[in-house]
mmCIF file of the N, C-alpha and C atoms, coordinates in Angstrom:
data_MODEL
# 
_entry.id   MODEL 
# 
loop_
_atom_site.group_PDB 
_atom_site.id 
_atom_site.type_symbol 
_atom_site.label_atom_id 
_atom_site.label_alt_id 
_atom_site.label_comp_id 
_atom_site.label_asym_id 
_atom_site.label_entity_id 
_atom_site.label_seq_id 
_atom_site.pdbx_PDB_ins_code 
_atom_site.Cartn_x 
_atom_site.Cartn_y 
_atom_site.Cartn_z 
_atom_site.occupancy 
_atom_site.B_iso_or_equiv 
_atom_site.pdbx_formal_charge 
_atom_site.auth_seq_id 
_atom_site.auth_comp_id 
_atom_site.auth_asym_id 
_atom_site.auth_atom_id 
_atom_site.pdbx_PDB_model_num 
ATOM 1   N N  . UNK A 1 1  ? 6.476  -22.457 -58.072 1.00 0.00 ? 1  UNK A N  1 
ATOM 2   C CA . UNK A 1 1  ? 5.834  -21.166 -57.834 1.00 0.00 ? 1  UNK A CA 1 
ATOM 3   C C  . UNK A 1 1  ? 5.684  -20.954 -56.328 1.00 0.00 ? 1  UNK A C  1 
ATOM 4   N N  . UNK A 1 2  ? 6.134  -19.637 -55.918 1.00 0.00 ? 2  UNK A N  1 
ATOM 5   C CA . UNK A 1 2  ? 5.532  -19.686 -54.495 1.00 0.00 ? 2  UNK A CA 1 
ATOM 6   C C  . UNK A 1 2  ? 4.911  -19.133 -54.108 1.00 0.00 ? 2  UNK A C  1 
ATOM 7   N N  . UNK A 1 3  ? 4.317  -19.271 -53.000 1.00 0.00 ? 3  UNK A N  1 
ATOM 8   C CA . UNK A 1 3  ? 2.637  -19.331 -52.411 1.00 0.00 ? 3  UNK A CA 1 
ATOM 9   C C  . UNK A 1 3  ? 2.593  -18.017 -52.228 1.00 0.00 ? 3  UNK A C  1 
ATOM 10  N N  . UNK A 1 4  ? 1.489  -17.430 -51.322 1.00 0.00 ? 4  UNK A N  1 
ATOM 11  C CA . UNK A 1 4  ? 1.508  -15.995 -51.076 1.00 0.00 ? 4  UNK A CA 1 
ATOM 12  C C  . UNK A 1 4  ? 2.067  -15.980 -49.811 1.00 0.00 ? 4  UNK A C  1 
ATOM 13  N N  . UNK A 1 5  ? 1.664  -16.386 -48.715 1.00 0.00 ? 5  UNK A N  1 
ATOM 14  C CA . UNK A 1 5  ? 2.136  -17.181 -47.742 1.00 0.00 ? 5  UNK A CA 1 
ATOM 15  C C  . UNK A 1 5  ? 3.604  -16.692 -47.561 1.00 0.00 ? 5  UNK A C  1 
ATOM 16  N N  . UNK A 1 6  ? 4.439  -17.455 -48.526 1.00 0.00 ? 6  UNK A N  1 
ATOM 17  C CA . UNK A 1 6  ? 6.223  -17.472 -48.578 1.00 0.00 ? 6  UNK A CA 1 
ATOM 18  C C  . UNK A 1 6  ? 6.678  -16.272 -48.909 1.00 0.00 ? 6  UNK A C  1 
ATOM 19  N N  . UNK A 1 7  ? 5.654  -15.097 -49.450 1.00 0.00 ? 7  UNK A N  1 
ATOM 20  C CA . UNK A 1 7  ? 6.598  -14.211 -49.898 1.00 0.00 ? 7  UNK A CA 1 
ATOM 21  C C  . UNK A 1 7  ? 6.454  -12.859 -48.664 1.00 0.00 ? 7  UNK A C  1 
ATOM 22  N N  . UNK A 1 8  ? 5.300  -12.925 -47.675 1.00 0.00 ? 8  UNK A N  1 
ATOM 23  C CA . UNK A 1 8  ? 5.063  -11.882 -46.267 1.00 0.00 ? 8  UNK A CA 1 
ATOM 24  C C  . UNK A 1 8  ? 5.338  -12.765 -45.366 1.00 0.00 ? 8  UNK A C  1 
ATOM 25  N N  . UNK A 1 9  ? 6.335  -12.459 -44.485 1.00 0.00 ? 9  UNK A N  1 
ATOM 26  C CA . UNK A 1 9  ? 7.124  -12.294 -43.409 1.00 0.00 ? 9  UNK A CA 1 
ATOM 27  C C  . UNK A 1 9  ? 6.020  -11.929 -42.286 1.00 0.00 ? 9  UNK A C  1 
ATOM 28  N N  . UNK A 1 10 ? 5.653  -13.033 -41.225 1.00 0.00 ? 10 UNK A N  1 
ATOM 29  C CA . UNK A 1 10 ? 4.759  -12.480 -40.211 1.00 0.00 ? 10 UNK A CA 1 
ATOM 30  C C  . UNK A 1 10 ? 5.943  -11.947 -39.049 1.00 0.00 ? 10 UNK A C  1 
ATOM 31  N N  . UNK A 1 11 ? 5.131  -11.144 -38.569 1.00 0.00 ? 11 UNK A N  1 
ATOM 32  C CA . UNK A 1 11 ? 5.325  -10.065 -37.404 1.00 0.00 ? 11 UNK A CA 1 
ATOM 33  C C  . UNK A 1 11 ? 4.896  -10.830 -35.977 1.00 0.00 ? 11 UNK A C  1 
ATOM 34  N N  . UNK A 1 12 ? 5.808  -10.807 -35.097 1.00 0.00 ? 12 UNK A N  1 
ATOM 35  C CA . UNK A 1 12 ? 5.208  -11.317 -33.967 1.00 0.00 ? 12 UNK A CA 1 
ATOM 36  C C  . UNK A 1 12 ? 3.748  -11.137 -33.483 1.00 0.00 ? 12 UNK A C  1 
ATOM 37  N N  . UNK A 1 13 ? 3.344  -10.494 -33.832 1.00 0.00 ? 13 UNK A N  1 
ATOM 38  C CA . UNK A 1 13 ? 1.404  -10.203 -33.843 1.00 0.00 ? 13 UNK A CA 1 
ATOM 39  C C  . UNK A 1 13 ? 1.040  -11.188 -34.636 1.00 0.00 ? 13 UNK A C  1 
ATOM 40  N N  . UNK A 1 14 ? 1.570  -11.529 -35.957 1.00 0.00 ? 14 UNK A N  1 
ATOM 41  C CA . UNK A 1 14 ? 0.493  -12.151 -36.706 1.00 0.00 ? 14 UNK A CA 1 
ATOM 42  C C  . UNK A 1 14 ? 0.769  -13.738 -35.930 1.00 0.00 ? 14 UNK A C  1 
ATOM 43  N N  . UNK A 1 15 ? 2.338  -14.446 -35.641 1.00 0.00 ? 15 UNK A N  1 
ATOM 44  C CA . UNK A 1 15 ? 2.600  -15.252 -35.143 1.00 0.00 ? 15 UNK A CA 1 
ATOM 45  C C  . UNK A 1 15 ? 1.795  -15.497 -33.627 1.00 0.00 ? 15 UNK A C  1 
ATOM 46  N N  . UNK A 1 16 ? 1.435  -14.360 -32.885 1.00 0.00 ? 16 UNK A N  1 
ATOM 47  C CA . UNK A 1 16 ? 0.885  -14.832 -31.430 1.00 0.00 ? 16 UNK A CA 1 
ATOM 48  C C  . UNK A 1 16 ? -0.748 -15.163 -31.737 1.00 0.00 ? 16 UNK A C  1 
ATOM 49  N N  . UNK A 1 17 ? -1.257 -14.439 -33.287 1.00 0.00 ? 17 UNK A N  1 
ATOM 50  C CA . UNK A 1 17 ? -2.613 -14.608 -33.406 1.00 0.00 ? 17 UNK A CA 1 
ATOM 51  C C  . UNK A 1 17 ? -2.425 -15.929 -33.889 1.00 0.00 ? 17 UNK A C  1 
ATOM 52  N N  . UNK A 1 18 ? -1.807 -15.952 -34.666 1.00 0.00 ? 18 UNK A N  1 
ATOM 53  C CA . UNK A 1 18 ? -1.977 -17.713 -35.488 1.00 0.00 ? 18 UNK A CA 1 
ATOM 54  C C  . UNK A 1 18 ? -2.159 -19.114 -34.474 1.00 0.00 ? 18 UNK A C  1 
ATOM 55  N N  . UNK A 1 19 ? -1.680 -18.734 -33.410 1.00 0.00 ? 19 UNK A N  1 
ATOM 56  C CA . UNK A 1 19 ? -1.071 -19.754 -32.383 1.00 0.00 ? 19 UNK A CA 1 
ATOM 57  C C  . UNK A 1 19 ? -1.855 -19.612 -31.234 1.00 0.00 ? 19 UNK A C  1 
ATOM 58  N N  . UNK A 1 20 ? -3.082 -18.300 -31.035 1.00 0.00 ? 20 UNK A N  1 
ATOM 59  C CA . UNK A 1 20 ? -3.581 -18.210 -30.247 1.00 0.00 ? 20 UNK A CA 1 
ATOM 60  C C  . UNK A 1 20 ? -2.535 -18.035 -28.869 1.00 0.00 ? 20 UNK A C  1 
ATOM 61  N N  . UNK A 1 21 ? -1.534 -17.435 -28.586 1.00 0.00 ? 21 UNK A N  1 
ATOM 62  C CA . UNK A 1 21 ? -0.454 -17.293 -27.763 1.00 0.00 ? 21 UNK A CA 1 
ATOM 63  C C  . UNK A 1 21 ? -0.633 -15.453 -27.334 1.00 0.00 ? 21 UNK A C  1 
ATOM 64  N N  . UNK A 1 22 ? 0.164  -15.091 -26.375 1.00 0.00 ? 22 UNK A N  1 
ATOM 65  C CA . UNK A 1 22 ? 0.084  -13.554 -26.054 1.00 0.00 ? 22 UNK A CA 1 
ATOM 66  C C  . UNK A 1 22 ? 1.751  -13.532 -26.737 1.00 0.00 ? 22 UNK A C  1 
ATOM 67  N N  . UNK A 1 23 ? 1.998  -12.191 -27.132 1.00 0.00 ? 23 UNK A N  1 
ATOM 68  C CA . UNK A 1 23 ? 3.217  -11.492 -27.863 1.00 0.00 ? 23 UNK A CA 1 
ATOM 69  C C  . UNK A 1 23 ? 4.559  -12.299 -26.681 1.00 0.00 ? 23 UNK A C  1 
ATOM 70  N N  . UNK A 1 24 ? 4.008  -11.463 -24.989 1.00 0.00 ? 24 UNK A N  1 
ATOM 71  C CA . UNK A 1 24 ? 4.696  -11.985 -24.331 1.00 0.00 ? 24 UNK A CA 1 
ATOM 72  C C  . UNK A 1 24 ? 5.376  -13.707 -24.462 1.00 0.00 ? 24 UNK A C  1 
ATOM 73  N N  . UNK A 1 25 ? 4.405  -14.752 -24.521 1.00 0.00 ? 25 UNK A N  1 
ATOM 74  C CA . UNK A 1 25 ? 4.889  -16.054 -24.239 1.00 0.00 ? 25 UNK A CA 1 
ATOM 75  C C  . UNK A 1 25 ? 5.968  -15.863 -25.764 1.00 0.00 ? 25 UNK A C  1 
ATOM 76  N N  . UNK A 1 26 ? 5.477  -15.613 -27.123 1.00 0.00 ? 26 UNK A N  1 
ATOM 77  C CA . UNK A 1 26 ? 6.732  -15.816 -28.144 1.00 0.00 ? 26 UNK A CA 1 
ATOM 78  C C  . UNK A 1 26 ? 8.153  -14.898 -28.027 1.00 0.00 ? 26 UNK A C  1 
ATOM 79  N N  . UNK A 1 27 ? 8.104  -14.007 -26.798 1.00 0.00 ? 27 UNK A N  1 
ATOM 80  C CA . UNK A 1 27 ? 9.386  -13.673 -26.373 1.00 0.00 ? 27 UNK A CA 1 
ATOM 81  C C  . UNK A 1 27 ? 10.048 -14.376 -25.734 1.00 0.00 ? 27 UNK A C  1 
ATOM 82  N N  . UNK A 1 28 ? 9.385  -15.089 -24.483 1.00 0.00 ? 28 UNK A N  1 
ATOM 83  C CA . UNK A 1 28 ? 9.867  -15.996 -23.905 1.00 0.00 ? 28 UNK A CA 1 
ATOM 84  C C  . UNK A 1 28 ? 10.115 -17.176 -24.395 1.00 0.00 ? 28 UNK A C  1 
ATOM 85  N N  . UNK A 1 29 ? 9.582  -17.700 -25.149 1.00 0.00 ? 29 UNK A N  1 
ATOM 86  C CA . UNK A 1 29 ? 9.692  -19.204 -26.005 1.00 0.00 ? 29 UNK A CA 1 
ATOM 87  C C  . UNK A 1 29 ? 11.100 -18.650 -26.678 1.00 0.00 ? 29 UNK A C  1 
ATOM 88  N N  . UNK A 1 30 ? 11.288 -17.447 -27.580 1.00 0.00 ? 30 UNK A N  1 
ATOM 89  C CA . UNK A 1 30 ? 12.766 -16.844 -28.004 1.00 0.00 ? 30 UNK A CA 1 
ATOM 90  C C  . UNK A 1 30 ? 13.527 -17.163 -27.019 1.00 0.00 ? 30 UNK A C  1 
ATOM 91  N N  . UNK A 1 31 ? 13.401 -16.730 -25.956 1.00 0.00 ? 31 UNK A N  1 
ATOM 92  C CA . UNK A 1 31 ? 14.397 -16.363 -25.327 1.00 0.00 ? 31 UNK A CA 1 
ATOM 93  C C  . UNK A 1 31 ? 15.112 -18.244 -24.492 1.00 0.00 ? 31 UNK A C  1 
ATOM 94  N N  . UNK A 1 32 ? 14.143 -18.666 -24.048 1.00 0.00 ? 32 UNK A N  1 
ATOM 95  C CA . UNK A 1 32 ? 13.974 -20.397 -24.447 1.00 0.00 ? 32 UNK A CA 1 
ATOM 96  C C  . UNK A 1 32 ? 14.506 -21.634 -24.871 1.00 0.00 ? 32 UNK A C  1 
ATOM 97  N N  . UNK A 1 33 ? 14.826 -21.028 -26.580 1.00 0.00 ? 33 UNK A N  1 
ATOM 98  C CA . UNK A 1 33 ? 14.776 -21.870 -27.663 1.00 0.00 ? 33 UNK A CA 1 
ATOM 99  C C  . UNK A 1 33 ? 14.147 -22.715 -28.184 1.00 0.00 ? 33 UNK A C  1 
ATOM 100 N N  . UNK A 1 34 ? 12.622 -22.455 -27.395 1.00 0.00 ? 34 UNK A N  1 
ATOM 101 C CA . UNK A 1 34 ? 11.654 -23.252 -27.321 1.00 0.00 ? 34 UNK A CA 1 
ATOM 102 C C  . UNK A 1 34 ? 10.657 -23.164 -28.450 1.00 0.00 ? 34 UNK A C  1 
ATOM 103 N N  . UNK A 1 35 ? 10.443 -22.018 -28.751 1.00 0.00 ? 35 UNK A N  1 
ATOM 104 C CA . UNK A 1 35 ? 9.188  -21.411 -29.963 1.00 0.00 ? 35 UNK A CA 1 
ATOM 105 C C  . UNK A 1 35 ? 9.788  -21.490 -31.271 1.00 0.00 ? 35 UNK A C  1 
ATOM 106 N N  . UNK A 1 36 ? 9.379  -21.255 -32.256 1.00 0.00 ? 36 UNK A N  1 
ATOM 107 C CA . UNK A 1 36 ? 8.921  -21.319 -33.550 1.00 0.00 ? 36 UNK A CA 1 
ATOM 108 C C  . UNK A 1 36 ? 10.420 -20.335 -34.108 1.00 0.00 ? 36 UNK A C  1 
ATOM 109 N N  . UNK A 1 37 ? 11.078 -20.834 -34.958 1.00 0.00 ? 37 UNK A N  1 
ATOM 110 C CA . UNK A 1 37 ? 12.257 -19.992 -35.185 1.00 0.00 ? 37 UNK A CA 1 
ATOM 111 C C  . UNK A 1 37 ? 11.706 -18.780 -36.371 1.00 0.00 ? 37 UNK A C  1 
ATOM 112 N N  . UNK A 1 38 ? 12.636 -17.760 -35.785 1.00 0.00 ? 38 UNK A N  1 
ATOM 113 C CA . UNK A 1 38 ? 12.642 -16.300 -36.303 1.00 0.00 ? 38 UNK A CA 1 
ATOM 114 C C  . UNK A 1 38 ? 13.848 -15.811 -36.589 1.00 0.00 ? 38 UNK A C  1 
ATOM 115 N N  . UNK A 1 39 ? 13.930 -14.509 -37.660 1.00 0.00 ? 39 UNK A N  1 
ATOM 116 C CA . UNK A 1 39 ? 14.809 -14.087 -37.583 1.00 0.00 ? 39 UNK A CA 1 
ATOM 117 C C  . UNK A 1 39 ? 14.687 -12.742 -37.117 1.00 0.00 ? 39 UNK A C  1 
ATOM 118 N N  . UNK A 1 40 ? 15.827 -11.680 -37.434 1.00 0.00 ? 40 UNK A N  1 
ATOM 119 C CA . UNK A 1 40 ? 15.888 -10.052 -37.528 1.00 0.00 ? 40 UNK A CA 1 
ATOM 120 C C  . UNK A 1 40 ? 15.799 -9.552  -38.591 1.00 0.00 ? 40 UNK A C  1 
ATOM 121 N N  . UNK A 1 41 ? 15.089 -8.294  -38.914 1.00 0.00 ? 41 UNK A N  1 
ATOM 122 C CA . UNK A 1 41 ? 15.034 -7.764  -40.132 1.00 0.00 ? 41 UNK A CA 1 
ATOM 123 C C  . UNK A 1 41 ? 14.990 -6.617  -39.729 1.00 0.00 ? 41 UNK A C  1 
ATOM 124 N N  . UNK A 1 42 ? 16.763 -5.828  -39.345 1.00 0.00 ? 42 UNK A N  1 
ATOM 125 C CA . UNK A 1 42 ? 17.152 -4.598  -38.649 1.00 0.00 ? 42 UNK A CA 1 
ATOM 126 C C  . UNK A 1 42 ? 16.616 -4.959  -36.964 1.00 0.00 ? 42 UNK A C  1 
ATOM 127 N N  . UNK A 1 43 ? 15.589 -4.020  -36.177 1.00 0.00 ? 43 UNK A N  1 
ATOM 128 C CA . UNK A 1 43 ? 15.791 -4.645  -34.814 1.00 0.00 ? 43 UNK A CA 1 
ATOM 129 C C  . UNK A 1 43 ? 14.189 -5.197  -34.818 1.00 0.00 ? 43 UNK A C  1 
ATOM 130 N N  . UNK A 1 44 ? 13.723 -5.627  -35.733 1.00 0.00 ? 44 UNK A N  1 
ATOM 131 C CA . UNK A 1 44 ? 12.332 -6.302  -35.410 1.00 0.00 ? 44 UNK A CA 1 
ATOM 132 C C  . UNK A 1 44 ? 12.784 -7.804  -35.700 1.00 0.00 ? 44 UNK A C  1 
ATOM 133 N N  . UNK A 1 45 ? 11.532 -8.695  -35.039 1.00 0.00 ? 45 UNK A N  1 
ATOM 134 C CA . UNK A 1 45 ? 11.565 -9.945  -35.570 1.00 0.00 ? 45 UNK A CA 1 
ATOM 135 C C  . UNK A 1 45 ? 10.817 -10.166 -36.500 1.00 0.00 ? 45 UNK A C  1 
ATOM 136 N N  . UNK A 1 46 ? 11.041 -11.223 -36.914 1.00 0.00 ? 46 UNK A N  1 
ATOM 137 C CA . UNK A 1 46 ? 9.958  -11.603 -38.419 1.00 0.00 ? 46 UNK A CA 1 
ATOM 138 C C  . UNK A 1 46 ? 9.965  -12.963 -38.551 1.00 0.00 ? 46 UNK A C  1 
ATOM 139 N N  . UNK A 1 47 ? 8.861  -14.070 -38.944 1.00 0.00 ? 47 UNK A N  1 
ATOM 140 C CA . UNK A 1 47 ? 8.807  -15.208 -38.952 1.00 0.00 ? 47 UNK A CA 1 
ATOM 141 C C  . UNK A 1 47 ? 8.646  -15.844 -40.426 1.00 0.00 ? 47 UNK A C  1 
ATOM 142 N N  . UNK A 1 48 ? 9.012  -16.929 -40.669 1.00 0.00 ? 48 UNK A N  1 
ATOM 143 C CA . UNK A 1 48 ? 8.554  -17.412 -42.215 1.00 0.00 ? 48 UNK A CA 1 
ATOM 144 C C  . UNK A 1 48 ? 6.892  -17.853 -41.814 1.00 0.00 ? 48 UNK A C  1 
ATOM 145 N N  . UNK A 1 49 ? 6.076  -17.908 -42.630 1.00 0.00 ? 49 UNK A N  1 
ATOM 146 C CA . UNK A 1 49 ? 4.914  -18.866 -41.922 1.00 0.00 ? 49 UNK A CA 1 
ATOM 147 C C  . UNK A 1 49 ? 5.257  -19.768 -41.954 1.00 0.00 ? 49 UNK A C  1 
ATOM 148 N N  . UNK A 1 50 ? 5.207  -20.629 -43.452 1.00 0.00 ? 50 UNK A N  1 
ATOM 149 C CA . UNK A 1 50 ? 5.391  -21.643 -43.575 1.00 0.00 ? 50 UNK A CA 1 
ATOM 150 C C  . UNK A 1 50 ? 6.621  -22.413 -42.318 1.00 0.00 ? 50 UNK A C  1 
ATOM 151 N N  . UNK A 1 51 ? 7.526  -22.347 -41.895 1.00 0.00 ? 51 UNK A N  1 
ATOM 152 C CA . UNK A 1 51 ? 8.035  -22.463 -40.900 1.00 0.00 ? 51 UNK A CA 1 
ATOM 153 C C  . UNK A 1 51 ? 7.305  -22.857 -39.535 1.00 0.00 ? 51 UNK A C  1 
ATOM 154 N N  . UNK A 1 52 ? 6.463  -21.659 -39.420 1.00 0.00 ? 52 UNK A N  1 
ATOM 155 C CA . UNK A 1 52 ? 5.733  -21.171 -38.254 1.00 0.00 ? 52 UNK A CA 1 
ATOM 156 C C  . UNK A 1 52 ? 4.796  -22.728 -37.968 1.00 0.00 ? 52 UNK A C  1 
ATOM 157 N N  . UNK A 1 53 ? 4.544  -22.849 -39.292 1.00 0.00 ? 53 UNK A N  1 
ATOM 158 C CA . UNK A 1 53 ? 3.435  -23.937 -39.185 1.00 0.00 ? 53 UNK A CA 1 
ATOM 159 C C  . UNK A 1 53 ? 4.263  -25.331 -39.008 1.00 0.00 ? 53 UNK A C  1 
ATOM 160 N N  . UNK A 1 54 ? 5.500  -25.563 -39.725 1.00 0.00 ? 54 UNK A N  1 
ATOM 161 C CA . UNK A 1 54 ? 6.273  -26.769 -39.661 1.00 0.00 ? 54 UNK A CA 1 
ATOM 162 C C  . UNK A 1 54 ? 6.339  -26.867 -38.164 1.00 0.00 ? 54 UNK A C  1 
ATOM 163 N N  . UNK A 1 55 ? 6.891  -25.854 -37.479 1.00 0.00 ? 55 UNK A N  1 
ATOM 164 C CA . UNK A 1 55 ? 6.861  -25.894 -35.873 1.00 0.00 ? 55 UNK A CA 1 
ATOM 165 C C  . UNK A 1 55 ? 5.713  -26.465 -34.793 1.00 0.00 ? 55 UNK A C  1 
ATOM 166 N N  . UNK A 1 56 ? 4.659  -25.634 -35.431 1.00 0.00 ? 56 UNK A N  1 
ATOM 167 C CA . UNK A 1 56 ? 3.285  -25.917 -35.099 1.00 0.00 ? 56 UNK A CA 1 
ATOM 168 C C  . UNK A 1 56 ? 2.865  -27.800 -35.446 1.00 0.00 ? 56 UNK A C  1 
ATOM 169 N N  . UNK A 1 57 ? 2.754  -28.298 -36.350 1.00 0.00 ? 57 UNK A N  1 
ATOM 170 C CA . UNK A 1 57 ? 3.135  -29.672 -36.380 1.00 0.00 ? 57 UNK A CA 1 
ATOM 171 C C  . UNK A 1 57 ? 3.500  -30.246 -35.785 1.00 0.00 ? 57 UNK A C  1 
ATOM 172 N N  . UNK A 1 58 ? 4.987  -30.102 -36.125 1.00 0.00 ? 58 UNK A N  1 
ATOM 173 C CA . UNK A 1 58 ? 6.073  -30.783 -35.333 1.00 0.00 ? 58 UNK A CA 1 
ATOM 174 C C  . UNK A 1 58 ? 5.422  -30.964 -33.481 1.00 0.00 ? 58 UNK A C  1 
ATOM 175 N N  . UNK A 1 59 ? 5.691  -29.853 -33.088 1.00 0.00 ? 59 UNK A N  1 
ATOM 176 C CA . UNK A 1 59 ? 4.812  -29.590 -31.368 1.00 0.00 ? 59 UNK A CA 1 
ATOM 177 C C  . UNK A 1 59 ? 3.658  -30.918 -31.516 1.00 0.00 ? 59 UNK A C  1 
ATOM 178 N N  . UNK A 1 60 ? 2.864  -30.555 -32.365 1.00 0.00 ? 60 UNK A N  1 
ATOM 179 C CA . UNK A 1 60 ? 1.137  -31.630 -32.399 1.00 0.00 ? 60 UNK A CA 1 
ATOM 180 C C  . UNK A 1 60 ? 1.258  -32.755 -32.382 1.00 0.00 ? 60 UNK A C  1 
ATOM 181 N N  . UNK A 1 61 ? 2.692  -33.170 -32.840 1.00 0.00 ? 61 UNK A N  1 
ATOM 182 C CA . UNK A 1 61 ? 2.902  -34.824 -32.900 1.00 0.00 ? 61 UNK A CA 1 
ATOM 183 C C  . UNK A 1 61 ? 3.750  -34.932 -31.870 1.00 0.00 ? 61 UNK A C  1 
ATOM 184 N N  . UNK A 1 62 ? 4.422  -34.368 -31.297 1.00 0.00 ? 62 UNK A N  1 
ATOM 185 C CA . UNK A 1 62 ? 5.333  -34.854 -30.232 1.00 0.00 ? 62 UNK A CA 1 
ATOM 186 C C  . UNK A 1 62 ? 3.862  -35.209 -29.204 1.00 0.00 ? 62 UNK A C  1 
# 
């Protein structure tokens, strides 16, 4: 079954709030290859959470 989570697509807003980050730094981390992977959905970005958070981890233990 999947979560609620997996089925809304965060918006670079919801991603810079989650992370406590400004919109700006997750452009630059894009631009990077440094931040939290995203895709396109037409010309916006959009993030998985669950993802968002694997990233977020991943970062906490390095």
């Amino acid at each position: 079954m999947a979560t609620t989570s997996s089925l809304k697509l965060w918006t670079v807003d919801d991603v810079a709030d989650y992370l406590g980050v400004s919109v700006q730094t997750l452009y630059t981390w894009r631009k990077r290859r440094i931040g939290p992977p995203a895709g396109r959905v037409g010309r916006h970005l959009r993030y998985d959470p669950d993802a968002v958070r694997a990233w977020f981890e991943q970062q906490a233990a390095a």
